[in-house]
Biotite code that builds the C-alpha atoms (Angstrom):
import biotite.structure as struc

atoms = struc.array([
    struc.Atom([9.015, -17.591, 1.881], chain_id="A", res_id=1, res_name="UNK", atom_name="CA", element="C"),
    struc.Atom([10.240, -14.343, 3.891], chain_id="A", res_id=2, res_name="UNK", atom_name="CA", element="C"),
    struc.Atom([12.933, -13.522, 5.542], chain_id="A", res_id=3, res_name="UNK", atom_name="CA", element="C"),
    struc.Atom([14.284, -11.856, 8.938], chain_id="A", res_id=4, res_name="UNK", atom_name="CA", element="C"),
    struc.Atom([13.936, -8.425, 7.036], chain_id="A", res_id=5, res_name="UNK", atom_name="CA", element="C"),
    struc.Atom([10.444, -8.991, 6.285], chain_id="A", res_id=6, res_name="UNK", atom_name="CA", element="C"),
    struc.Atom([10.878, -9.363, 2.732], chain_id="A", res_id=7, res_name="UNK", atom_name="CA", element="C"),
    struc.Atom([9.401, -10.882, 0.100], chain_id="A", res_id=8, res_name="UNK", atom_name="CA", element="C"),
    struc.Atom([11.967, -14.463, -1.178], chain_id="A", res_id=9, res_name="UNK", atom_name="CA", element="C"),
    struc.Atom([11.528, -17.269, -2.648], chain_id="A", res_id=10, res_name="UNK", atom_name="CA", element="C"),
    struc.Atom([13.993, -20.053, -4.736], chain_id="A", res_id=11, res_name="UNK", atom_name="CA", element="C"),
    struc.Atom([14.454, -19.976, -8.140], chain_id="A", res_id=12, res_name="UNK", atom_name="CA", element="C"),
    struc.Atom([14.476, -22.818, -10.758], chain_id="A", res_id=13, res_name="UNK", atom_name="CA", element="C"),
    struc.Atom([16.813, -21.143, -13.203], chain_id="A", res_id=14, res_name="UNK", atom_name="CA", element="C"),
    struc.Atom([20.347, -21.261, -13.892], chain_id="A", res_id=15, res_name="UNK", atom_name="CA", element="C"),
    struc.Atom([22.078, -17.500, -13.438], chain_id="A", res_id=16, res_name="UNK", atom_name="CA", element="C"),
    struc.Atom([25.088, -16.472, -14.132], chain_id="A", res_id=17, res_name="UNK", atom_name="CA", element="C"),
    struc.Atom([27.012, -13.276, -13.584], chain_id="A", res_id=18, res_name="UNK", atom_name="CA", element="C"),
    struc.Atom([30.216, -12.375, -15.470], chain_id="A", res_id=19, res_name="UNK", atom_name="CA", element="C"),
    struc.Atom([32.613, -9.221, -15.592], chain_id="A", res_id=20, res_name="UNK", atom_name="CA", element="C"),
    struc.Atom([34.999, -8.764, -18.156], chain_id="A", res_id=21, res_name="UNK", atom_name="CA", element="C"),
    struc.Atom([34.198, -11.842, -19.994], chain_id="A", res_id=22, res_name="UNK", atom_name="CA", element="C"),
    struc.Atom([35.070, -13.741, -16.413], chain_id="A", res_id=23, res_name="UNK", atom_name="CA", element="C"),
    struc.Atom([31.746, -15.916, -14.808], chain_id="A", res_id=24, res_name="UNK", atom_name="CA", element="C"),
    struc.Atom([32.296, -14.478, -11.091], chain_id="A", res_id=25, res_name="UNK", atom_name="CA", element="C"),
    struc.Atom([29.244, -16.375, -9.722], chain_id="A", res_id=26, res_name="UNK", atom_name="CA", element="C"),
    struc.Atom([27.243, -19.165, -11.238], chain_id="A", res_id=27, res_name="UNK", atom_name="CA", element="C"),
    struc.Atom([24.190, -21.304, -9.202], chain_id="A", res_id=28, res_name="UNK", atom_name="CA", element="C"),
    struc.Atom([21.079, -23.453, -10.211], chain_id="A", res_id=29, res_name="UNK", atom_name="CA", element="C"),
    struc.Atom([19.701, -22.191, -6.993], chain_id="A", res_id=30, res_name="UNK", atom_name="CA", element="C"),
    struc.Atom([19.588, -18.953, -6.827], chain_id="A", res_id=31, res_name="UNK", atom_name="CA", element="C"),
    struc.Atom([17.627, -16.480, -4.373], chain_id="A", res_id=32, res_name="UNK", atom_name="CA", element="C"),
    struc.Atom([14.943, -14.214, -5.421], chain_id="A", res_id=33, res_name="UNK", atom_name="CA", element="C"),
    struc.Atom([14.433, -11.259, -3.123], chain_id="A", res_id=34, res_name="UNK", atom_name="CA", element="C"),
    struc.Atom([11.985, -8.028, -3.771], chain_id="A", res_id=35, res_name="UNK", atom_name="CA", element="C"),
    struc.Atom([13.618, -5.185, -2.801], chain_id="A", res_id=36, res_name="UNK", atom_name="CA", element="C"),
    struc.Atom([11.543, -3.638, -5.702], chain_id="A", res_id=37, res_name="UNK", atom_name="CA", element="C"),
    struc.Atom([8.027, -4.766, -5.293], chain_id="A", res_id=38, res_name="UNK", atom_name="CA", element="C"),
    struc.Atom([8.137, -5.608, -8.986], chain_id="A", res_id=39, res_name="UNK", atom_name="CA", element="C"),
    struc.Atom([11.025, -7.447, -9.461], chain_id="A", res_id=40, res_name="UNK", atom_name="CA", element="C"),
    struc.Atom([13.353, -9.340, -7.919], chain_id="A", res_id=41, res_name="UNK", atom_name="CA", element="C"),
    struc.Atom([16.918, -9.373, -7.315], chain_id="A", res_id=42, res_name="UNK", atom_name="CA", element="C"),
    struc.Atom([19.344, -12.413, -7.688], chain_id="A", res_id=43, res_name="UNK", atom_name="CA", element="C"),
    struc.Atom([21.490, -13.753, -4.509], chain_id="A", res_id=44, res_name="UNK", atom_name="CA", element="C"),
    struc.Atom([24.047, -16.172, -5.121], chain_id="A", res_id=45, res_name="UNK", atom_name="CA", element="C"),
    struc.Atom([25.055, -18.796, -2.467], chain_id="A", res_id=46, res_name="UNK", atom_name="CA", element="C"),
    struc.Atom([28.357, -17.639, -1.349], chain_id="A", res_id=47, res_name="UNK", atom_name="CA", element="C"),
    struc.Atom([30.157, -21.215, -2.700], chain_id="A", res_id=48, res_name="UNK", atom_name="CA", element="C"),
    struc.Atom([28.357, -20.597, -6.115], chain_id="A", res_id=49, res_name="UNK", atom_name="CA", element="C"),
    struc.Atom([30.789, -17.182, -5.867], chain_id="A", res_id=50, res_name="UNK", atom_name="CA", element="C"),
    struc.Atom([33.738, -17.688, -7.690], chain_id="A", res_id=51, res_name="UNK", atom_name="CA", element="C"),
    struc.Atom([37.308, -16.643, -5.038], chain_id="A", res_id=52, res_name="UNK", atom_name="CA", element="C"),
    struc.Atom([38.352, -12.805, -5.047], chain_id="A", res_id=53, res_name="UNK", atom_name="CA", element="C"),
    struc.Atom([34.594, -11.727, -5.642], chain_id="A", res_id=54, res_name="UNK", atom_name="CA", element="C"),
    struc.Atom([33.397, -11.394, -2.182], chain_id="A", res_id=55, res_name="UNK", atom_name="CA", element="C"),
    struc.Atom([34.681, -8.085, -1.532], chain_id="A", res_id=56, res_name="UNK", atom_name="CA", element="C"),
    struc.Atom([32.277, -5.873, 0.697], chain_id="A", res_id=57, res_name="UNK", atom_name="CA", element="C"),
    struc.Atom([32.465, -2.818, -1.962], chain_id="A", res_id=58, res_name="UNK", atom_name="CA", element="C"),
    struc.Atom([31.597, -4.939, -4.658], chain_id="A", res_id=59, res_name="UNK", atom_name="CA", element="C"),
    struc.Atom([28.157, -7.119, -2.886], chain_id="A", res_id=60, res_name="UNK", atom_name="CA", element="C"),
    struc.Atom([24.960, -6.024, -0.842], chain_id="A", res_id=61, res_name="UNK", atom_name="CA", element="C"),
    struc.Atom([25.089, -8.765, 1.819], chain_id="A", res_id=62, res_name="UNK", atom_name="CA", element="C"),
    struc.Atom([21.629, -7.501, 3.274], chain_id="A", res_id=63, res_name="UNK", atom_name="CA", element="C"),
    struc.Atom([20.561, -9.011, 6.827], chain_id="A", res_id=64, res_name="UNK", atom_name="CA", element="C"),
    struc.Atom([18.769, -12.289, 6.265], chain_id="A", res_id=65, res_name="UNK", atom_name="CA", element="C"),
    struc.Atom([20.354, -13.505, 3.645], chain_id="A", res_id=66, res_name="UNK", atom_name="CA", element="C"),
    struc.Atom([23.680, -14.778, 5.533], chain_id="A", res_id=67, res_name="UNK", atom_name="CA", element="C"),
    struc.Atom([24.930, -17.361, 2.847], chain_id="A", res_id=68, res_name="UNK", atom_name="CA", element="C"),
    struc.Atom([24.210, -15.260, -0.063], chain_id="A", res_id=69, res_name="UNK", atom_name="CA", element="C"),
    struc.Atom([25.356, -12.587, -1.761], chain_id="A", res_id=70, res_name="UNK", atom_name="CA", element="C"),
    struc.Atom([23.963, -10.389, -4.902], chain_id="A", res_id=71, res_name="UNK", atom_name="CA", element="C"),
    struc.Atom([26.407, -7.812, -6.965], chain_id="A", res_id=72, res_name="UNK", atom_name="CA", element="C"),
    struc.Atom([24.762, -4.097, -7.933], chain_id="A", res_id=73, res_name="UNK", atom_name="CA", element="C"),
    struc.Atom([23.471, -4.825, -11.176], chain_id="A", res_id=74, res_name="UNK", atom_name="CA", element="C"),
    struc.Atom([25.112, -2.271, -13.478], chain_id="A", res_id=75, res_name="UNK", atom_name="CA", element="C"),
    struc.Atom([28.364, -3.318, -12.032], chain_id="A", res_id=76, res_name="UNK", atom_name="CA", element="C"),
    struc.Atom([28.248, -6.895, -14.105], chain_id="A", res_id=77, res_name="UNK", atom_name="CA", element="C"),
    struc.Atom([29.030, -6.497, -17.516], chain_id="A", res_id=78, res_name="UNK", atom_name="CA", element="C"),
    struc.Atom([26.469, -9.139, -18.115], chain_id="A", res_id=79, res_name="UNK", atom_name="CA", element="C"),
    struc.Atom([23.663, -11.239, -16.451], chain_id="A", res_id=80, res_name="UNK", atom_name="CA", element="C"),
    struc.Atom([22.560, -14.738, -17.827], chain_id="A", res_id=81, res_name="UNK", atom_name="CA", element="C"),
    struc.Atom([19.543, -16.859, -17.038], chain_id="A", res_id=82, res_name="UNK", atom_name="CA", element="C"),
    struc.Atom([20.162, -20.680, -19.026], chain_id="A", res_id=83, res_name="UNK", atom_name="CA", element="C"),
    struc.Atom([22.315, -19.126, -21.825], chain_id="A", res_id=84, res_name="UNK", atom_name="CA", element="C"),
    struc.Atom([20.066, -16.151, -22.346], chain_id="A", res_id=85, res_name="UNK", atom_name="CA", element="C"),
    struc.Atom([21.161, -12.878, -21.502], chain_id="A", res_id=86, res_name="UNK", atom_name="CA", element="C"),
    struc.Atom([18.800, -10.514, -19.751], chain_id="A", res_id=87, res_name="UNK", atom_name="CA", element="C"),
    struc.Atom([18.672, -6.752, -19.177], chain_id="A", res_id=88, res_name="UNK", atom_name="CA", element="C"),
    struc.Atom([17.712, -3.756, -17.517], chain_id="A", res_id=89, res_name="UNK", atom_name="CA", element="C"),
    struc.Atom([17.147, -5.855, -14.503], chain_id="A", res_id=90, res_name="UNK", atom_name="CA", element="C"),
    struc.Atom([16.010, -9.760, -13.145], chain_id="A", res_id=91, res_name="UNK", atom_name="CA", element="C"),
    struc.Atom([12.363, -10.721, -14.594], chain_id="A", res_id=92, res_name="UNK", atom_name="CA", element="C"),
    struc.Atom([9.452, -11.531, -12.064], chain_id="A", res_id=93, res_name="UNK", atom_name="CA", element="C"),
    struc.Atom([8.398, -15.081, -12.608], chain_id="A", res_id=94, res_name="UNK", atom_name="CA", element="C"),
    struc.Atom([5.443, -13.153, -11.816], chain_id="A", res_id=95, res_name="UNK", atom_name="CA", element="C"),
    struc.Atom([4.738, -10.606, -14.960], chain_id="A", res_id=96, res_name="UNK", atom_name="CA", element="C"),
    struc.Atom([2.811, -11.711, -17.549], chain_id="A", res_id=97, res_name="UNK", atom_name="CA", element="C"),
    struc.Atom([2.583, -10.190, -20.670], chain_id="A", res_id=98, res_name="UNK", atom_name="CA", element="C"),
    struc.Atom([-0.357, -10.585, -23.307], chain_id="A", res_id=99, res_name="UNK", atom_name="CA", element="C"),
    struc.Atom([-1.019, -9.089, -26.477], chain_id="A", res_id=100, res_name="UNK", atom_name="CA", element="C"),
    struc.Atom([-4.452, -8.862, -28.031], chain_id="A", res_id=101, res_name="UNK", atom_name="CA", element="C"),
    struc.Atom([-5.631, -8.064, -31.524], chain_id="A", res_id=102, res_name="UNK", atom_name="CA", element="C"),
    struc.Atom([-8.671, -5.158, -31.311], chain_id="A", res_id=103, res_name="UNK", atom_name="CA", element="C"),
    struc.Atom([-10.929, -3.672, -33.645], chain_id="A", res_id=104, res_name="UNK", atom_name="CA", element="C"),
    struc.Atom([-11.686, -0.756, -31.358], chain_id="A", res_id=105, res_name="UNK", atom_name="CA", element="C"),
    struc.Atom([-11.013, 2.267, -32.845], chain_id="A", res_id=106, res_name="UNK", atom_name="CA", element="C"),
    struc.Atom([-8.007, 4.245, -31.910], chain_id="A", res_id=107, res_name="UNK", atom_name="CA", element="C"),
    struc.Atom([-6.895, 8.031, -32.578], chain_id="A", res_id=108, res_name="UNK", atom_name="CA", element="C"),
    struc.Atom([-4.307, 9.597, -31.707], chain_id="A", res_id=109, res_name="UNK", atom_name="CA", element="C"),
    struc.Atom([-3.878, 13.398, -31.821], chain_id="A", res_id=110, res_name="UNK", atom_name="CA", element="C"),
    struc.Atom([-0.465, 15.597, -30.980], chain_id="A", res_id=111, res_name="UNK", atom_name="CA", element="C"),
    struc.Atom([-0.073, 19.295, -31.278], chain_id="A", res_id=112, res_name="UNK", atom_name="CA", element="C"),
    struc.Atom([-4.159, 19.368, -32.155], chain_id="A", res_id=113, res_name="UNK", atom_name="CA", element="C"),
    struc.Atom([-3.036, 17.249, -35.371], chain_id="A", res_id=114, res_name="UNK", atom_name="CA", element="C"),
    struc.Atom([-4.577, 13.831, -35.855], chain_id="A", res_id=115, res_name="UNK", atom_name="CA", element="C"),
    struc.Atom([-1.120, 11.805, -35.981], chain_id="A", res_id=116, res_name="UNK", atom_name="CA", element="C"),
    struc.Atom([-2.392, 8.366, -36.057], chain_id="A", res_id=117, res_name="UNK", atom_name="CA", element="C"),
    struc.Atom([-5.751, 6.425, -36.855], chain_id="A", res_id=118, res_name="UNK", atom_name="CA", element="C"),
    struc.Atom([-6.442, 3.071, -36.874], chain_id="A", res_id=119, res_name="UNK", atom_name="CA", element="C"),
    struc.Atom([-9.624, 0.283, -36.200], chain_id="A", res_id=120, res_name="UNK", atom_name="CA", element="C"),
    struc.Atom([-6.747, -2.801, -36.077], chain_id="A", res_id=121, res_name="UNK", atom_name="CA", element="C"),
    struc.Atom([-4.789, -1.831, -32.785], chain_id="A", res_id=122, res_name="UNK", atom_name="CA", element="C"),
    struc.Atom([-3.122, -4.624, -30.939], chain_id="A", res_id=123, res_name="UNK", atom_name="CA", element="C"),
    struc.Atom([-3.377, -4.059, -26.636], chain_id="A", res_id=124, res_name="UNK", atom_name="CA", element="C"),
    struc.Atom([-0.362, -4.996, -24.405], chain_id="A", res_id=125, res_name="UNK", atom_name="CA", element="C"),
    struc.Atom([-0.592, -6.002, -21.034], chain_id="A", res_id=126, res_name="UNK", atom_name="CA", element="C"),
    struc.Atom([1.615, -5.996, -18.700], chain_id="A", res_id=127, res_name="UNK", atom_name="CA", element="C"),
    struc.Atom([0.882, -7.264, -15.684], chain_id="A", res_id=128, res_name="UNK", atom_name="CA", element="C"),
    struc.Atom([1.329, -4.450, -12.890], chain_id="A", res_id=129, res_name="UNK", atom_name="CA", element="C"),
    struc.Atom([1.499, -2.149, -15.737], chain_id="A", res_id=130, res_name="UNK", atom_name="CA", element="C"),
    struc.Atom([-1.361, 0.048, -17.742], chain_id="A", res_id=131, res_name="UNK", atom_name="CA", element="C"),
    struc.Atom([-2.524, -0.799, -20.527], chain_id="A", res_id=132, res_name="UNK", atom_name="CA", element="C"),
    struc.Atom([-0.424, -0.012, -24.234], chain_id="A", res_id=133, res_name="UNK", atom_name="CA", element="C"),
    struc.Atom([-1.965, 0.156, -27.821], chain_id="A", res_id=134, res_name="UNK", atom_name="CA", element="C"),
    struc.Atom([0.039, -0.042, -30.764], chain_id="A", res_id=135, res_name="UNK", atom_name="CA", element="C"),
    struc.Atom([-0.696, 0.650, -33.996], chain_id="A", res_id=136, res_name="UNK", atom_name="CA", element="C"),
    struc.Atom([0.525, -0.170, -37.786], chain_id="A", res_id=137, res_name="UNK", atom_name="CA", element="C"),
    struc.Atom([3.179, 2.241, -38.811], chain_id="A", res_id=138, res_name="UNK", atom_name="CA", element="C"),
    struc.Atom([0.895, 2.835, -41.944], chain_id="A", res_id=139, res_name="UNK", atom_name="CA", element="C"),
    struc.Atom([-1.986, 3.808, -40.228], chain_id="A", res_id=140, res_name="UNK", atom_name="CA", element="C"),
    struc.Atom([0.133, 7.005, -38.725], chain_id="A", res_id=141, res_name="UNK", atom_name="CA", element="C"),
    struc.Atom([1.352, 10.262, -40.259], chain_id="A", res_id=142, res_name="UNK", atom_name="CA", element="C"),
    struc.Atom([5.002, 9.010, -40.380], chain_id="A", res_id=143, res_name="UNK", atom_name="CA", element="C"),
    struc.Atom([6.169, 12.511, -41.993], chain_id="A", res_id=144, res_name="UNK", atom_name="CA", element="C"),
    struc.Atom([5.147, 14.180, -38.937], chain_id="A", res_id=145, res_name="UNK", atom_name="CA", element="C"),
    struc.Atom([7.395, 12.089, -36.939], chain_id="A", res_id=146, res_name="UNK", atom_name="CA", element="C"),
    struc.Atom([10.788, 12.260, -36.739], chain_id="A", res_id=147, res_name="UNK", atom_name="CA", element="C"),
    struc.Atom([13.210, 9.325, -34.755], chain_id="A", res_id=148, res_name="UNK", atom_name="CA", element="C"),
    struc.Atom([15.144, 10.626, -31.852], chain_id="A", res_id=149, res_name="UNK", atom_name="CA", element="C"),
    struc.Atom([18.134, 8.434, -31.644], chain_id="A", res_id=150, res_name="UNK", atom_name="CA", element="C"),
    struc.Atom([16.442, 7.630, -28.057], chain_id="A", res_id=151, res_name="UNK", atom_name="CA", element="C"),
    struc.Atom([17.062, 4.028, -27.209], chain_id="A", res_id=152, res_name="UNK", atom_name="CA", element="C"),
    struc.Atom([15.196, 2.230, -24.065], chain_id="A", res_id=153, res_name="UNK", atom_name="CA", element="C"),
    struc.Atom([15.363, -1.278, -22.891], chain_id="A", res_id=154, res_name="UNK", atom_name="CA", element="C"),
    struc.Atom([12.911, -3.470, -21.209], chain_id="A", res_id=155, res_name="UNK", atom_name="CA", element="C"),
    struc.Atom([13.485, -7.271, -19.636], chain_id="A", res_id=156, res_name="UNK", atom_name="CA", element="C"),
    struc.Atom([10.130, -8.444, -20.863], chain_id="A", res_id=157, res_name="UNK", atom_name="CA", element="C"),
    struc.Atom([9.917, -6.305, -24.372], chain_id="A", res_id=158, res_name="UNK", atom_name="CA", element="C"),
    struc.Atom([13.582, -5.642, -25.187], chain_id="A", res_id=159, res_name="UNK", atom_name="CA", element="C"),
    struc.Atom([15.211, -2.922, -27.507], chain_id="A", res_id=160, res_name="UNK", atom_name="CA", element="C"),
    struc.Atom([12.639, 0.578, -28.268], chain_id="A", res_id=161, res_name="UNK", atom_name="CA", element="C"),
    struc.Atom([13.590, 3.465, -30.528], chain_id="A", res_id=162, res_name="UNK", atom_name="CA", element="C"),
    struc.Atom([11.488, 6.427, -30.483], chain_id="A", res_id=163, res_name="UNK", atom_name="CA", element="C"),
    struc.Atom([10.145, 9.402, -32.653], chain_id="A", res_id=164, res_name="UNK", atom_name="CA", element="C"),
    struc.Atom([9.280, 12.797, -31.556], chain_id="A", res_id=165, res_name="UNK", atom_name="CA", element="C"),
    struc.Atom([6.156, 14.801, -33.198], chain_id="A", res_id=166, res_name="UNK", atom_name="CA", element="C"),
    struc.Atom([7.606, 17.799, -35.373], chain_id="A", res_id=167, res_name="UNK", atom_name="CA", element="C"),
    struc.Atom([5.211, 19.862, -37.202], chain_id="A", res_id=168, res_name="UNK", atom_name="CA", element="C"),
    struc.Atom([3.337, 23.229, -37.184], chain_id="A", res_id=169, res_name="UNK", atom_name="CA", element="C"),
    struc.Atom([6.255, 24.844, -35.836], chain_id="A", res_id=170, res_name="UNK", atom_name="CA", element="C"),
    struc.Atom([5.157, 22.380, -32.681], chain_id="A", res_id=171, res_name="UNK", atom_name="CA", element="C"),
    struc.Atom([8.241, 20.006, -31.838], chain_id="A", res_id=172, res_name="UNK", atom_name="CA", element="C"),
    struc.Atom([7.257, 17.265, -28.910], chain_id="A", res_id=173, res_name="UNK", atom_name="CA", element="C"),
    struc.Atom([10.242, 14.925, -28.132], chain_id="A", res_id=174, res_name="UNK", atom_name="CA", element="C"),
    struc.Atom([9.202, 11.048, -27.520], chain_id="A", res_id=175, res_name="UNK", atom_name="CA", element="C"),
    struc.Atom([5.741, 10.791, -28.455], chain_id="A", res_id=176, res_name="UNK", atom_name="CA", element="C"),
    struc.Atom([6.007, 7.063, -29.681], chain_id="A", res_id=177, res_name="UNK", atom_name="CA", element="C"),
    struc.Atom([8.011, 4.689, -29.162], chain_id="A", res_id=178, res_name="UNK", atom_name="CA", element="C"),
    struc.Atom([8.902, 0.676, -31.314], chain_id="A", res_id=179, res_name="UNK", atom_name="CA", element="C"),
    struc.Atom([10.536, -2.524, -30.484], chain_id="A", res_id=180, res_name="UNK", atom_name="CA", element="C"),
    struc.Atom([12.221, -2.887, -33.976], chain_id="A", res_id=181, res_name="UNK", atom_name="CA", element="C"),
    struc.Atom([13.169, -6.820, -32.482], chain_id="A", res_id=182, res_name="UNK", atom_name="CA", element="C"),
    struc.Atom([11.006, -7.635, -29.533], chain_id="A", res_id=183, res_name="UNK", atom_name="CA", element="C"),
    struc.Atom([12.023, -10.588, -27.568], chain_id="A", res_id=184, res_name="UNK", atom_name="CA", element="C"),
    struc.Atom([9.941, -13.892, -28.319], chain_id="A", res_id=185, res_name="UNK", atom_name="CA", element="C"),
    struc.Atom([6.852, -13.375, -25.850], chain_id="A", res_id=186, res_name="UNK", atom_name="CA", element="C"),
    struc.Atom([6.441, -10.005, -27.119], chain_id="A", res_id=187, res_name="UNK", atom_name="CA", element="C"),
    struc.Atom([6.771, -10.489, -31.054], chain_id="A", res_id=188, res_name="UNK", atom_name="CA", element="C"),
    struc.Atom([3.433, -9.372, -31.464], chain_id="A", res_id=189, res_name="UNK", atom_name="CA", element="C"),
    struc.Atom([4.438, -5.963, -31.645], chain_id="A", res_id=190, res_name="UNK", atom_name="CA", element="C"),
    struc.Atom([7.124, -5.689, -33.741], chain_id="A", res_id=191, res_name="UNK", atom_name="CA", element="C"),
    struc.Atom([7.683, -2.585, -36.093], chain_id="A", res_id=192, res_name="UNK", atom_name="CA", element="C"),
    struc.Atom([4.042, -1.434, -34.527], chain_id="A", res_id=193, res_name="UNK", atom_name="CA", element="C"),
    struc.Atom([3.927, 2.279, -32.590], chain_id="A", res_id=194, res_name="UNK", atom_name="CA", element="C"),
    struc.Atom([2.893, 3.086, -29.309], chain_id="A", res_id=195, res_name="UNK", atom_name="CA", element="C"),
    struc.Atom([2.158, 6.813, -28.352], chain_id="A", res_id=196, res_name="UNK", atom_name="CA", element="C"),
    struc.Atom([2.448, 8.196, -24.455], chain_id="A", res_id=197, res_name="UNK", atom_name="CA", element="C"),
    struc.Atom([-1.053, 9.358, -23.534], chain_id="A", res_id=198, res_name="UNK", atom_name="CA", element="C"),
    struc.Atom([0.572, 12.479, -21.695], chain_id="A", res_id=199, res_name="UNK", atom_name="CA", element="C"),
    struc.Atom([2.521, 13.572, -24.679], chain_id="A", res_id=200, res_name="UNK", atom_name="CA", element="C"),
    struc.Atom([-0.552, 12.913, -26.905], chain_id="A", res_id=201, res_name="UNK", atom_name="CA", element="C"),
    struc.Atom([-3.819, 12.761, -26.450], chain_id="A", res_id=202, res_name="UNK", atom_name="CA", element="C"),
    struc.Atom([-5.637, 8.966, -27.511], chain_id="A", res_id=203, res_name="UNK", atom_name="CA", element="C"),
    struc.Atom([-9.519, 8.524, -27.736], chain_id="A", res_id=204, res_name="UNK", atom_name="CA", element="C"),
    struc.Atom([-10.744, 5.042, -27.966], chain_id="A", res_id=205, res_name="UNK", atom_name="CA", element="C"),
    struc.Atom([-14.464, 4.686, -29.656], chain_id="A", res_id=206, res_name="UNK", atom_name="CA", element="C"),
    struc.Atom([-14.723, 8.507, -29.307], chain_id="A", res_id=207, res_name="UNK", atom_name="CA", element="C"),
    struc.Atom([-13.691, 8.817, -25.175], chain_id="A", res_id=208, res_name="UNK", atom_name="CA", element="C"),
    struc.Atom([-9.820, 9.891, -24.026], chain_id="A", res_id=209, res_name="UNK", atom_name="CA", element="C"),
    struc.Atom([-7.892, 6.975, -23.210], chain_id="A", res_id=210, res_name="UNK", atom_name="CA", element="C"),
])
């Protein structure tokens, strides 16, 4: 459906809840998915499904359209549920697929003109929207030439990354790879396996740059 905006909403199935402080200040089984972000949506909560005191104007985007409901600015809920599973980083498009694929192309990966990784067993992620990922086997790469960087990311679909950085040959290049440690269920595929940025490295797939 659209709306008077011209935007992109439709009704969702799920259960969401919002809560602050340990307090749920807005709970539906109907909620409103908008795209302000064409690849994700936000949730709106009918304004009855908002619990009293929480409909302050500085605290909700009430955008035109949308007259009986109401969303919060994300990072000012302490933490989002959909069922009884928390989610993060931001609402996920019932719309994003993501598939993992066992390979036996082979993969090698090369940073400061050192071959850091090699491997004929990658796994390929995608993401719908997205390009392409490999990842590779932790013992198919030069693990003393990397070096973790205490950088922590977070994904909606993937969940918790650490990275390394390449250090080596008097060559330091922060971030190179990156891990999910713990992936979330539809990603488990990956877990513990590397994935290296192709700007920050350069990859060659069966011989030709990635």
């Amino acid at each position: 459906m659209g709306t008077d905006s011209g935007l992109k909403a439709e009704r969702g199935a799920k259960r969401v809840r919002a809560q602050i402080g340990g307090v749920t200040i807005a709970d539906t089984a109907r909620p409103l998915l908008v795209w302000h972000n064409p690849r994700y949506p936000a949730y709106y909560f009918p304004v009855e499904d908002v619990a009293d005191g929480h409909l302050d104007e500085k605290k909700i985007k009430n955008f035109e359209g949308f007259g009986d409901h109401v969303t919060f600015p994300w990072n000012q809920v302490d933490a989002w549920f959909e069922e009884d599973e928390e989610i993060f980083v931001h609402p996920r498009s019932p719309y994003t697929r993501i598939d993992v694929l066992q390979s036996s192309r082979h993969v090698r990966v090369v940073a400061g003109g050192v071959t850091i990784a090699e491997s004929d067993a990658p796994r390929i992620l995608f993401e719908t929207g997205l390009p392409p990922r490999i990842y590779l086997p932790k013992t198919h790469a030069r693990m003393d030439l990397l070096e973790p960087t205490g950088t922590v990311t977070h994904c909606p679909y993937k969940g918790r990354a650490e990275y390394w950085a390449f250090d080596a040959e008097g060559e330091r290049i922060e971030d190179v790879a990156w891990s999910y440690p713990a992936p979330l269920p539809e990603s488990q595929k990956i877990i513990g396996l590397l994935s290296f940025y192709p700007d920050r490295t350069e990859i060659y797939v069966d011989g030709e740059r990635w």
